[in-house]
C-alpha positions in Angstrom: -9.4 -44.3 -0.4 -6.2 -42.6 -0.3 -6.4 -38.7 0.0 -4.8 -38.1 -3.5 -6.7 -40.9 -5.0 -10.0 -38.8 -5.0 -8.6 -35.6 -5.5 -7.1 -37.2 -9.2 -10.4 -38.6 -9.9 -11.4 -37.9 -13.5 -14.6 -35.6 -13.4 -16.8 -37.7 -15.5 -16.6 -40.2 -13.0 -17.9 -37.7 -10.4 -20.5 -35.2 -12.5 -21.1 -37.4 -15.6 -19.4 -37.1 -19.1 -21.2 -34.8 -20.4 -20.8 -32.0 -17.5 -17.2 -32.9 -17.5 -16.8 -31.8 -21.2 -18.1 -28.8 -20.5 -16.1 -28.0 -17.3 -13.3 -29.6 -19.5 -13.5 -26.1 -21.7 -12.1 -24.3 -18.5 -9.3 -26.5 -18.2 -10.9 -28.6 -15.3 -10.3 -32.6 -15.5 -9.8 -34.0 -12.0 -11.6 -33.7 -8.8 -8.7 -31.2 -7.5 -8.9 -29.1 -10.1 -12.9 -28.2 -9.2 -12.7 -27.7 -5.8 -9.7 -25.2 -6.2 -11.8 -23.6 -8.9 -12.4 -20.9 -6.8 -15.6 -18.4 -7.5 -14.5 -14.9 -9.1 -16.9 -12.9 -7.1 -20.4 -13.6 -4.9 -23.7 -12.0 -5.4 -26.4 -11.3 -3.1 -30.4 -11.7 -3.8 -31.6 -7.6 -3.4 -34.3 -7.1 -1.1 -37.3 -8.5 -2.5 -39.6 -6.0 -4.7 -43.3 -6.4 -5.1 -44.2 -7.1 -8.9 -46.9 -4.1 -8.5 -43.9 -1.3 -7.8 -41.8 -2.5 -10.5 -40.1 0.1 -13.4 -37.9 -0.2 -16.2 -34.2 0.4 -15.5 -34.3 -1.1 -12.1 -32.1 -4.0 -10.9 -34.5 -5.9 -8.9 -34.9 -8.9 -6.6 -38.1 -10.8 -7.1 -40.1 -13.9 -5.4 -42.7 -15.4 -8.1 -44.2 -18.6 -8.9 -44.2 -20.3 -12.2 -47.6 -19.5 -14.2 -46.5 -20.8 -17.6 -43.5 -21.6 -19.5 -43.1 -22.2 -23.6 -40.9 -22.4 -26.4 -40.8 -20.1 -29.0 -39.2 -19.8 -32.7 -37.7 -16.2 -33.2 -38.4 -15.4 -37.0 -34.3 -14.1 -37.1 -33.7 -17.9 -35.9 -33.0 -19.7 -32.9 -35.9 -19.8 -30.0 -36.8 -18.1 -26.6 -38.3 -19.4 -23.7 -41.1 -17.3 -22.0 -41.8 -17.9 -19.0 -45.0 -16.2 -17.1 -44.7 -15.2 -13.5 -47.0 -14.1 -10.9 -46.9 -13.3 -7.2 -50.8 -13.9 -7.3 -52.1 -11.0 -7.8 -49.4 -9.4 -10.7 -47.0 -10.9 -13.6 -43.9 -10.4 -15.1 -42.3 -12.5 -18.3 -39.2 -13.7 -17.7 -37.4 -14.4 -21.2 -34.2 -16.5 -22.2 -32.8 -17.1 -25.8 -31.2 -19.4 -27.3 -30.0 -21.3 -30.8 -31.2 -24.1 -30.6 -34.2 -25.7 -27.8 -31.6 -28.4 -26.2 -30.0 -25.3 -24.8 -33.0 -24.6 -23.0 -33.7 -27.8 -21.8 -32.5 -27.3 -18.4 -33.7 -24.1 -17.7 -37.6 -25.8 -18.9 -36.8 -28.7 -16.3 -36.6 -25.9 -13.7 -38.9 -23.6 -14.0 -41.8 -26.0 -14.1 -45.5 -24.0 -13.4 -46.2 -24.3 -9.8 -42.7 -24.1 -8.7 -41.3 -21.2 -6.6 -38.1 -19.5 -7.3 -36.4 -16.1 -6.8 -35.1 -14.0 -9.7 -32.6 -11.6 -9.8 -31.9 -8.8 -13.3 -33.0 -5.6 -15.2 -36.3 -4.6 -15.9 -36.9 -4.0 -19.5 -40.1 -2.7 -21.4 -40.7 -4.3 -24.6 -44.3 -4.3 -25.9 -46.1 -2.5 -23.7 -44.8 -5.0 -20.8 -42.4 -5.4 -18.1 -40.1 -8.1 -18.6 -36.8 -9.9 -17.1 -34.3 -11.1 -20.0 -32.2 -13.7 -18.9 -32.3 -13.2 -15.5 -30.7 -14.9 -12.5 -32.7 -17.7 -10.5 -33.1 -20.3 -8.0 -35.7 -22.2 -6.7 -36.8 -21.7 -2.8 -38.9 -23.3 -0.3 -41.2 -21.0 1.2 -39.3 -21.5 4.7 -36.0 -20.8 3.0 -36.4 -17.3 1.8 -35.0 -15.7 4.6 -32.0 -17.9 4.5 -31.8 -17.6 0.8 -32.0 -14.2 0.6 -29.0 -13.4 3.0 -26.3 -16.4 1.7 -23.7 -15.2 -1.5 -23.7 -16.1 -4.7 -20.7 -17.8 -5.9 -20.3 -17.2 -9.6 -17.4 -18.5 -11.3 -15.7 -17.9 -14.1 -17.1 -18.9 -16.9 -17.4 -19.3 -21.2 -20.5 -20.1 -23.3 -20.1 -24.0 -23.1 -20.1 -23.8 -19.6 -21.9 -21.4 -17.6 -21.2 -20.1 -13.9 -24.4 -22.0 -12.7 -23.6 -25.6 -14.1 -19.7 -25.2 -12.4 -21.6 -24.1 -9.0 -23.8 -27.6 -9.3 -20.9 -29.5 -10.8 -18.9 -28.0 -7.4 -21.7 -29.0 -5.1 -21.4 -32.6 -6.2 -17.8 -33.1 -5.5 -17.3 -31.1 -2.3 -20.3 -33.2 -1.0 -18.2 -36.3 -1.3 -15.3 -34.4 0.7 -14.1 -35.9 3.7 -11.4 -34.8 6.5 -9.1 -38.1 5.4 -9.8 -37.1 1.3 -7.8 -33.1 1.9 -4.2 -33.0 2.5 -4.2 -30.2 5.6 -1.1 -28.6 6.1 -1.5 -27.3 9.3 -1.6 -28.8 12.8 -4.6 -28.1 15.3 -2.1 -25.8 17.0 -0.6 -23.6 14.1 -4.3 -23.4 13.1 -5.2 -21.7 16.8 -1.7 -19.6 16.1 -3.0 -17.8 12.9 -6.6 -18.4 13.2 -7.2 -20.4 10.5 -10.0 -23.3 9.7 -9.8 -26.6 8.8 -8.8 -26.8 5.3 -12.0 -29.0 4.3 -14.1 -26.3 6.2 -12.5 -23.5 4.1 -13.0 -25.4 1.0 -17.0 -25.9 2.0 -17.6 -22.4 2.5 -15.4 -20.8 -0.3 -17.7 -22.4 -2.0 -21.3 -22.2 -0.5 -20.8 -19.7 2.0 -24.0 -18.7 4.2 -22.2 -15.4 5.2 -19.8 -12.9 4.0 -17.9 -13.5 6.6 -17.8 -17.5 6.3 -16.2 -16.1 2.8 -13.5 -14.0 4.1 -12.5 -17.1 6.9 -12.2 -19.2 4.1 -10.3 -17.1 1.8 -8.0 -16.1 5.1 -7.1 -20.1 4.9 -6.8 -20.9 1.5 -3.9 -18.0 1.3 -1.9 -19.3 4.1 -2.3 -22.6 2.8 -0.6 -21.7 -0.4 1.9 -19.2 0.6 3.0 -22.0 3.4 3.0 -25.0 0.8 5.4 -22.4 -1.7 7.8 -21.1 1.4 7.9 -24.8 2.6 8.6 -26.1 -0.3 11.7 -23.4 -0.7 12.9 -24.2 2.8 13.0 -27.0 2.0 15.1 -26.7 -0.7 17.6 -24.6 0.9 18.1 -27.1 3.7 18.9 -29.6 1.2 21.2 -27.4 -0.1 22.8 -27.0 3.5 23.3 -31.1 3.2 25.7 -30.4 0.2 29.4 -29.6 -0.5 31.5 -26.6 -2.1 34.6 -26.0 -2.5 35.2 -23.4 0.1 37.2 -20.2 -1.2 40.1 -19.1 1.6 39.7 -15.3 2.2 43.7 -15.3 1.0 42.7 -15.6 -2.4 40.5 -12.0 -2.4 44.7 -10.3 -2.3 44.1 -9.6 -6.2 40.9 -7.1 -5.4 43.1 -3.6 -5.5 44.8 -4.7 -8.4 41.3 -5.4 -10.2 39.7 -1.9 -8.6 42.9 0.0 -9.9 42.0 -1.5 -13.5 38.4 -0.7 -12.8 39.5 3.3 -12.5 36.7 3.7 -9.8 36.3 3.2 -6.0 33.8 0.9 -5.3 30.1 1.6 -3.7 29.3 0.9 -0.6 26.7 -1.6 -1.8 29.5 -2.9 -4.2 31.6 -3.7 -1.2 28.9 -4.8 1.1 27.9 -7.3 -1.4 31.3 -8.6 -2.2 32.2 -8.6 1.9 29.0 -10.8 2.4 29.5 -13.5 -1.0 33.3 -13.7 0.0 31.6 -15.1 3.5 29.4 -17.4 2.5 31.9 -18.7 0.1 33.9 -19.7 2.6 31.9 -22.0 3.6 31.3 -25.7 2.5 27.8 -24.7 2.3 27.2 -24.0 -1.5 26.3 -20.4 -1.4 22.5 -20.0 -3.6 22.1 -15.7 -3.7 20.1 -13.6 -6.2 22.0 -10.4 -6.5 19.5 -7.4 -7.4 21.3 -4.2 -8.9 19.6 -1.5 -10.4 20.6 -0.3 -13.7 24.6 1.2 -13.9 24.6 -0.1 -10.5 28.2 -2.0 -10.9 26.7 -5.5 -11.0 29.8 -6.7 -13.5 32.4 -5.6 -11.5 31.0 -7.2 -8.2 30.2 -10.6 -9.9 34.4 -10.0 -11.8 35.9 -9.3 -8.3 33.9 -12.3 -7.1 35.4 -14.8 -10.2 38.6 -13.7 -9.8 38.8 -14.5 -6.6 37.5 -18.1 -7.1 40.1 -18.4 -10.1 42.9 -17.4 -8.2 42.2 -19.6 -5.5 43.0 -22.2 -7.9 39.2 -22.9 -9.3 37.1 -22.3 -12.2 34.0 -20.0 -12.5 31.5 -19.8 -14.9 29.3 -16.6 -16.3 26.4 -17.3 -18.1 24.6 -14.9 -20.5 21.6 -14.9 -22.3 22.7 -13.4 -25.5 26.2 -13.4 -27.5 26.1 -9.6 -27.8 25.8 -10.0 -24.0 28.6 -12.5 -23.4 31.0 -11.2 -25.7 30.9 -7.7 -24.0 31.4 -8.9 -20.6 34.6 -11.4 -22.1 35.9 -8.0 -23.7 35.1 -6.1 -20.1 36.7 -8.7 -17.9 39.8 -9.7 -20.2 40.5 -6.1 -19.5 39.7 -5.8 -16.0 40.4 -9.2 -14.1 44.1 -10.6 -14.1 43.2 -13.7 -14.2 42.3 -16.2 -17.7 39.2 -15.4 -19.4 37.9 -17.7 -22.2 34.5 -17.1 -24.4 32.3 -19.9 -25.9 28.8 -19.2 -27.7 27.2 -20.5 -30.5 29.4 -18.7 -32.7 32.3 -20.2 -31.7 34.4 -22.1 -34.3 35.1 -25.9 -33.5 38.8 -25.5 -33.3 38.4 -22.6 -30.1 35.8 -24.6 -28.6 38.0 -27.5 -28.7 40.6 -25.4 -27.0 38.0 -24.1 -24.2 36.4 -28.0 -23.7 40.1 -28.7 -22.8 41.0 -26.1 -20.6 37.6 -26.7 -19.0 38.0 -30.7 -18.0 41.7 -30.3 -17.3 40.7 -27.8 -14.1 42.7 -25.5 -15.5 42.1 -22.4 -13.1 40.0 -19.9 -15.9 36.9 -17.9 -16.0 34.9 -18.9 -19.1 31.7 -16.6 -20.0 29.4 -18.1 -22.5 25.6 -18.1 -23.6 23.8 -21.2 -23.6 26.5 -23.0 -25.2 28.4 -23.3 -21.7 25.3 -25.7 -21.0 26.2 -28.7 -23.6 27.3 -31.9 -22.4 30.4 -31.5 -24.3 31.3 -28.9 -22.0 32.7 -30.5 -18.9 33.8 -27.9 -16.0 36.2 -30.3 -13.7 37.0 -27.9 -10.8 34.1 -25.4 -11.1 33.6 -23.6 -8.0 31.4 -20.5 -8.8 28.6 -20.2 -11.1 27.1 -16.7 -11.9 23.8 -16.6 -14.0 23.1 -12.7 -15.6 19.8 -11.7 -16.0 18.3 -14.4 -14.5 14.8 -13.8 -16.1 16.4 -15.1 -19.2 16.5 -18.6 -17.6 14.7 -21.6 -16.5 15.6 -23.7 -13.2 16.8 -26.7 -15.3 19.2 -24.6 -17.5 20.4 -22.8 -13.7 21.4 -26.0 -12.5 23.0 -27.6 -15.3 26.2 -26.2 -15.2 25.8 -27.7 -11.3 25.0 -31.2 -12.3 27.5 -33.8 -11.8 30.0 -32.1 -10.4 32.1 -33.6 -7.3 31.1 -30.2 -4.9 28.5 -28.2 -6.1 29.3 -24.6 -7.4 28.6 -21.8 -5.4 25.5 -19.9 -7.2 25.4 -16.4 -7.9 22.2 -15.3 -9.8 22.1 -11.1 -10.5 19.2 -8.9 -12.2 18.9 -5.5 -13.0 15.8 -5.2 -13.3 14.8 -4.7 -9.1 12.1 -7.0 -7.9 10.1 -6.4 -5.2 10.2 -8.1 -1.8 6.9 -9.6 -1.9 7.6 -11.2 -5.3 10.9 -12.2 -4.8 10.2 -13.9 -1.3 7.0 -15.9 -4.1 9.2 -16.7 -6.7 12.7 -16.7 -5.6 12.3 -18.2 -1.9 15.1 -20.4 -2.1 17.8 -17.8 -3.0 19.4 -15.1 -0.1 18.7 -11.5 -1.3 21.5 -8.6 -2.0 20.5 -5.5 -3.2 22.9 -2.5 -4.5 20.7 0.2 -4.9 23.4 3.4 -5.2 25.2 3.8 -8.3 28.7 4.5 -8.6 29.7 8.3 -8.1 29.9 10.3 -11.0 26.8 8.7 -12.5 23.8 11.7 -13.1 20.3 10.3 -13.6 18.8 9.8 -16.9 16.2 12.7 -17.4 13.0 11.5 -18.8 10.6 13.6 -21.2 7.3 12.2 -22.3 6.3 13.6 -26.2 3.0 12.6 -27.9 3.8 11.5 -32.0 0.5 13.2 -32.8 2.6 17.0 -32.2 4.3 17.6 -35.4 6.8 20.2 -33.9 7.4 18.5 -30.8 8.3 15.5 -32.8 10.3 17.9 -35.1 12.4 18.9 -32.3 13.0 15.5 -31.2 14.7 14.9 -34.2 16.4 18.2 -33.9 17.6 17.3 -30.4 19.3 14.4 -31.7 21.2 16.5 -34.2 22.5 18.1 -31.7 23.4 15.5 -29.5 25.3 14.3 -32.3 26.8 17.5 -33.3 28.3 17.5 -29.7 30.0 14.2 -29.8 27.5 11.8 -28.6 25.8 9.0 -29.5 21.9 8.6 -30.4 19.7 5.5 -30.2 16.4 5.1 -31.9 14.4 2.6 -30.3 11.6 0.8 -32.4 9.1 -2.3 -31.0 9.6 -4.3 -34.1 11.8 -5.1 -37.1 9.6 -4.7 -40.2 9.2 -7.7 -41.8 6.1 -8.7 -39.5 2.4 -8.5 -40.6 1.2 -5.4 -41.6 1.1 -3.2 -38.0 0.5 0.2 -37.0 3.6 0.1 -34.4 7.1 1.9 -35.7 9.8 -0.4 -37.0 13.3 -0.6 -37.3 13.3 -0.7 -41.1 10.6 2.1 -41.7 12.3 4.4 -39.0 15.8 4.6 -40.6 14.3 5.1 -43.7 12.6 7.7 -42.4 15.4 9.4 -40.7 17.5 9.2 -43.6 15.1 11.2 -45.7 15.0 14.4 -42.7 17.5 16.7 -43.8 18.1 17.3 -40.0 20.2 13.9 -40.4 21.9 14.5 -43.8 25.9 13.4 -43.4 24.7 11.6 -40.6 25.6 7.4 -40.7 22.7 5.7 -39.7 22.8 1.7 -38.7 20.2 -0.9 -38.2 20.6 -3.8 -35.2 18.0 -6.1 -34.4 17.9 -9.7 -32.8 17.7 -11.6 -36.7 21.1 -10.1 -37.6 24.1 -12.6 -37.6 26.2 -12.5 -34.6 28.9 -11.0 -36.0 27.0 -8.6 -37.7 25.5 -7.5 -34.6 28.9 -7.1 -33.1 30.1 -4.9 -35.7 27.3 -2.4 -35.6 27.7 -2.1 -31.7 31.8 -1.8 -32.2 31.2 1.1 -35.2 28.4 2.4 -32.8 31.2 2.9 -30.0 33.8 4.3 -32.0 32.1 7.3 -33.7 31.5 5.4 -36.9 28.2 5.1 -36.8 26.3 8.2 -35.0 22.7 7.1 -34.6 21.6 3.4 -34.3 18.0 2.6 -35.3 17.0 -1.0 -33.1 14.7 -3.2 -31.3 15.1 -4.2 -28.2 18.0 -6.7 -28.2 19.9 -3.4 -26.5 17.7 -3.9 -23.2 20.4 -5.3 -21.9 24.2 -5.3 -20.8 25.3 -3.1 -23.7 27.9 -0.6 -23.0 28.2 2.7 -25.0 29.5 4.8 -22.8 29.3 7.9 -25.8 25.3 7.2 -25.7 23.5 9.9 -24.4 20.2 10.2 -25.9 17.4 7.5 -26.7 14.7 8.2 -28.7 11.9 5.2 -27.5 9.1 5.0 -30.3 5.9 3.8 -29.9 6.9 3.7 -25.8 3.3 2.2 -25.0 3.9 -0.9 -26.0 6.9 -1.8 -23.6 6.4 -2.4 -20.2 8.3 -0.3 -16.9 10.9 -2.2 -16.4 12.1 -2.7 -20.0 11.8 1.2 -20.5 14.1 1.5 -17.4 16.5 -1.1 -18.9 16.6 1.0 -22.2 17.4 3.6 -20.8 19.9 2.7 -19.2 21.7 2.3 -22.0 22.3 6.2 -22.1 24.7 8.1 -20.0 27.1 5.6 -18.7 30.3 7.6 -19.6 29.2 9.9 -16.7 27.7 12.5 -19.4 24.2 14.0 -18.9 22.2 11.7 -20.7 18.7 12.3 -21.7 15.4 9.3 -23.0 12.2 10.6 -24.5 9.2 8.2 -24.8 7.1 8.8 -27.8 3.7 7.9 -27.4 0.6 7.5 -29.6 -2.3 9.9 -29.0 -4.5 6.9 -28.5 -3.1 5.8 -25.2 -4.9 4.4 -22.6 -5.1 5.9 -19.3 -3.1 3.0 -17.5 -0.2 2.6 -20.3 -0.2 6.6 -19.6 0.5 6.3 -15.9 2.6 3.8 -16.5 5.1 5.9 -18.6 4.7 9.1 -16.5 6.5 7.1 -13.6 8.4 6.1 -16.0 9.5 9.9 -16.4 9.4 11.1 -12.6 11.3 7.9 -11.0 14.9 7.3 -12.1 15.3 4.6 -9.4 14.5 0.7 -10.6 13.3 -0.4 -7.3 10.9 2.7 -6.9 9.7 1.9 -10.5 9.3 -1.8 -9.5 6.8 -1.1 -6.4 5.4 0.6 -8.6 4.7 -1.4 -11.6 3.5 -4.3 -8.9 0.6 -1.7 -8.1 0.0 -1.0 -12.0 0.1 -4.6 -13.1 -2.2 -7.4 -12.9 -1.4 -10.4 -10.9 -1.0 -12.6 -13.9 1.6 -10.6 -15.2 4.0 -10.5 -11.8 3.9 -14.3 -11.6 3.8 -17.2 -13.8 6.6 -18.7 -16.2 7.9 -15.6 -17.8 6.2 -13.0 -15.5 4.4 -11.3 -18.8 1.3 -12.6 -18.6 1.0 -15.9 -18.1 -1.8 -17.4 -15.3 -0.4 -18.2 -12.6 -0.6 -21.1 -10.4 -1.9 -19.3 -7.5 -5.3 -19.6 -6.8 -6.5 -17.6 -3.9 -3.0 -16.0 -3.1 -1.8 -12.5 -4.3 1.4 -11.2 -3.6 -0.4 -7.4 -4.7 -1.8 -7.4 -1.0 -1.1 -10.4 0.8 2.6 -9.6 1.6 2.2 -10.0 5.3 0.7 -13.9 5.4 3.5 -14.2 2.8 6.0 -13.0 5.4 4.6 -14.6 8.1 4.7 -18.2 6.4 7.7 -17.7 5.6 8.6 -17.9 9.4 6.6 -20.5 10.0 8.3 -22.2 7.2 11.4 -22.2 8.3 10.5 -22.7 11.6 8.9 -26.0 10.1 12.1 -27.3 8.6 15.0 -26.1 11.4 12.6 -28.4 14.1 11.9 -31.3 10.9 14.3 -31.4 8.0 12.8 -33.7 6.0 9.1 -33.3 7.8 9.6 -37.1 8.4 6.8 -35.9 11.4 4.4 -34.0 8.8 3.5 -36.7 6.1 0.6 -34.6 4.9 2.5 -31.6 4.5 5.2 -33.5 2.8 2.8 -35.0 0.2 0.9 -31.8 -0.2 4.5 -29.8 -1.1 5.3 -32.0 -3.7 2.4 -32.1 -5.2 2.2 -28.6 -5.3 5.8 -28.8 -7.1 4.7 -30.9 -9.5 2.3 -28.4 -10.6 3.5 -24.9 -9.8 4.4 -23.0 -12.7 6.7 -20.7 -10.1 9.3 -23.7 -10.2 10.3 -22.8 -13.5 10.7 -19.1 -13.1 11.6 -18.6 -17.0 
């Protein structure tokens, strides 16, 4: 049998139909999908207690015989099984309960009288007798209890249709039927010598049903490498068939128009700015399409690097491409590079009417040398880029793989891609998720530019939350500009969080903010509308602007210096750290308070006091990789999602991340298209075809 053909077996073919339903309910269907079902945790037996020295409270480890065992009707309904236990010369009832007798059935067919099993749980007293309720067990042979009593537990996760014992038998079955020719090892006899790793079937065995704690840790050693090398293999991979393409390659000559665009900027450059721009200009000289994720950390100068970088490409005679997620977005970077870059700029988004994006689809397939920015709207088929030599993607978070390479697809070269963030990711993530991209990080921000201070206020202090409002009088009162942060509109279900709505009402009541013109922006408004309230909101019209998020990112105020963040539990580090750097970009001292319920919890309170003491995104980000749960760094939209890691975790297992890596690429520069590793190649793309880190939404 093929290897792959037993791993896709359907499960009722393997366990029976009516086990597979049940493992079904944890969203386990083939073969491949059991044995990578890894156990959460193991247990050990406890050193055996005598029945005679038994109390109640005590988690204890027992070796009994079945006396007796019946079925009982509860008078509340449903039924309990009692089952009478004795060690010869004592007893103990062991109970279980259930609704309905079928549910017991299995745990009768075990614990026949005369059979000999160990049991594992908490004494209770009820009626004058000891008593085990639902306790943990598993028959022995009397010349097994040593053994039996020394091997882990694998319990898995589990839900009420199907418990951790029936997965552990349902396991057993398959991994039985295992052989060497059935797994798809990665790893030659020689790499495994290298990093000390087992056989993959071995690891698989004893993940499983491990005799020792160490067989565990052995296995769980290989099953990491094994998926950190299938992930960085399958990057390398990409990246060398990336090497096999063709750019257009952009002559050093055409950079001659950077002082003119740094003289309009009215600031030198950083350091960082220029080392990034130095080391893009180099690569794009290159046939080589250039693939770089470009990590800047809020008011870092990320727009002006990515502008130098367009114009550059434009004036050599090419088109480039800037793609943002929203039109408030887009149409502030069109309005910040018309005025900056001497070179055509063009805007297309949703809102554009049909006779100007008639204009722009004409200018774009003529190869008319132009910079067009646009939201998703650049990605239509209508929209046909004939000379396109750059393409730079902002806040890359905001986009899937498919919609990155679109504006690539059938293009004669391929387009240099430049991908930026400003919200820092740390090594050990990017190198999981973003393995096929090179890494720049600018990490000072341009002089001038004082830090953000940060001041934590809980709503349930009346005058602290008085002055709050006070403060933003003030700030007001001196010329500046304050937004009001809310997590939601107000036309949601009822919901104790602060909305947009409710808040400016609110505020318009104080007579702190009497004469004071108040505006509401949120994501629902029309387009236009939006743009309005963010144009009054710059020119003094409107002083205070109550909104949701949709100002996370890329808006410019550079009058903003105060932000008011309501209800700051709810959002998550590096959103708070995008907020608020909205505030103080006109060089002012610029000042955020996070208001917080008196209800928090302890971790959403740690999280927000970094958020006060750390001013710098890629301190915040380490951090916030130590505060989060793994399902939360990886996985589609990195909020939650599972992810498709099983035994891997980028919290702690940097270095074997690091280290495949190497081996990775050491892989591909000896075996480009691993026409020599036929299991590794199959084993890659199946892991492609099922990893949710390929789409990286």
């Amino acid at each position: 049998m093929p290897p792959k053909d037993f791993l896709a077996t359907p499960l009722e073919r393997l366990v029976g139909t009516a086990t597979a339903k049940k493992l079904a309910t944890l969203g386990l269907e083939t073969a491949a999908d059991l044995i990578h079902f890894y156990p959460r945790k193991y247990l050990h037996w406890g050193k055996l207690t005598p029945l005679h020295s038994l109390f109640p409270g005590e988690e204890a480890t027992i070796l009994a015989s079945v006396k007796n065992a019946q079925i009982h009707a509860n008078r509340n309904g449903g039924v309990r099984l009692t089952v009478e236990l004795t060690d010869g010369f004592y007893t103990l009832n062991a109970t279980f309960f259930a609704t309905h007798p079928a549910k017991l059935s299995v745990h009768q067919r075990l614990l026949k009288p005369g059979t000999q099993h160990l049991f594992a749980g908490t004494i209770s007293h009820y009626k004058g007798q000891l008593q085990l309720t639902h306790p943990s067990f598993e028959e022995v042979e009397p010349n097994e209890i040593n053994r039996v009593l020394t091997r882990p537990i694998a319990v898995y996760p589990a839900n009420p249709k199907c418990p951790t014992w029936l997965t552990a038998k349902a396991v057993g079955i398959v991994v039985d039927q295992l052989h060497p020719e059935d797994i798809l090892d990665p790893f030659t006899a020689a790499e495994q010598k290298e990093y000390q790793l087992q056989p993959l079937l071995k690891a698989i065995q004893q993940i499983h049903r491990p005799e020792t704690d160490a067989e565990i840790s052995a296995a769980k050693q290989t099953l990491k490498w094994v998926e950190a090398f299938e992930l960085q293999v399958a990057f390398a991979l990409d990246r060398q068939q990336n090497t096999e393409k063709r750019a257009h390659p952009i002559p050093k000559t055409a950079a001659a128009i950077h002082a003119e665009i740094i003289e309009n900027f009215g600031f030198p450059l950083t350091g960082g700015q220029q080392t990034a721009i130095d080391t893009i200009l180099s690569e794009m000289e290159k046939e080589t399409p250039m693939q770089r994720l470009l990590q800047a950390d809020v008011g870092a100068g990320k727009t002006i690097v990515a502008g130098i970088l367009m114009a550059t490409v434009v004036n050599a005679g090419f088109q480039a491409a800037l793609l943002a997620p929203t039109e408030v977005l887009a149409a502030q970077h069109f309005e910040t590079l018309t005025n900056l870059l001497p070179v055509p700029v063009e805007l297309l988004t949703g809102s554009s009417n049909t006779k100007n994006r008639k204009r722009i689809n004409q200018i774009a397939a003529s190869g008319q040398p132009t910079l067009l920015v646009g939201t998703h709207a650049l990605l239509q088929d209508s929209v046909e880029l004939s000379r396109l030599a750059l393409v730079v993607i902002d806040e890359q978070h905001r986009f899937g793989v498919a919609q990155r390479e679109k504006l690539r697809e059938n293009q004669t070269k391929v387009p240099h891609l430049l991908t930026m963030t400003a919200t820092p990711i740390p090594r050990t993530i990017a190198m999981t998720v973003f393995g096929d991209l090179d890494i720049t990080e600018i990490r000072e921000l341009p002089t001038g530019r004082i830090p953000v201070k940060t001041f934590l206020v809980n709503e349930a202090n009346s005058s602290w939350m008085e002055r709050v409002w006070v403060r933003s009088r003030e700030e007001i009162n001196a010329g500046g500009r304050v937004f009001v942060v809310a997590p939601r509109i107000g036309d949601e279900a009822d919901s104790q969080l602060a909305s947009v709505v409710e808040t400016a009402e609110k505020l318009k009541q104080l007579e702190v903010f009497q004469g004071i013109e108040i505006g509401i922006l949120h994501g629902k408004l029309p387009a236009e509308e939006k743009q309005t309230l963010i144009d009054d909101f710059n020119a003094g019209k409107l002083n205070l602007l109550v909104t949701t998020t949709v100002i996370e990112v890329g808006v410019d105020i550079r009058a903003a210096s105060l932000m008011v963040i309501l209800d700051a539990q709810q959002f998550g580090l590096s959103q708070l750290h995008q907020l608020r750097g909205r505030v103080g970009r006109g060089g002012q001292a610029a000042t955020c308070i996070a208001v917080h319920t008196a209800e928090i919890t302890a971790d959403s309170l740690a999280r927000l006091e970094a958020f006060a003491q750390h001013n710098s995104g890629f301190d915040l980000a380490e951090i916030d990789l130590k505060l989060r749960k793994e399902g939360n760094v990886l996985g589609q939209n990195q909020s939650g999602n599972v992810t498709s890691l099983k035994a891997l975790r980028v919290l702690r297992d940097g270095k074997i991340i690091t280290a495949a890596r190497e081996l990775a690429q050491r892989v591909i520069a000896a075996d480009p298209h691993l026409t020599n590793r036929p299991l590794l190649a199959q084993r890659v793309e199946l892991a492609k075809q099922a990893a949710q880190w390929m789409d990286r939404v």
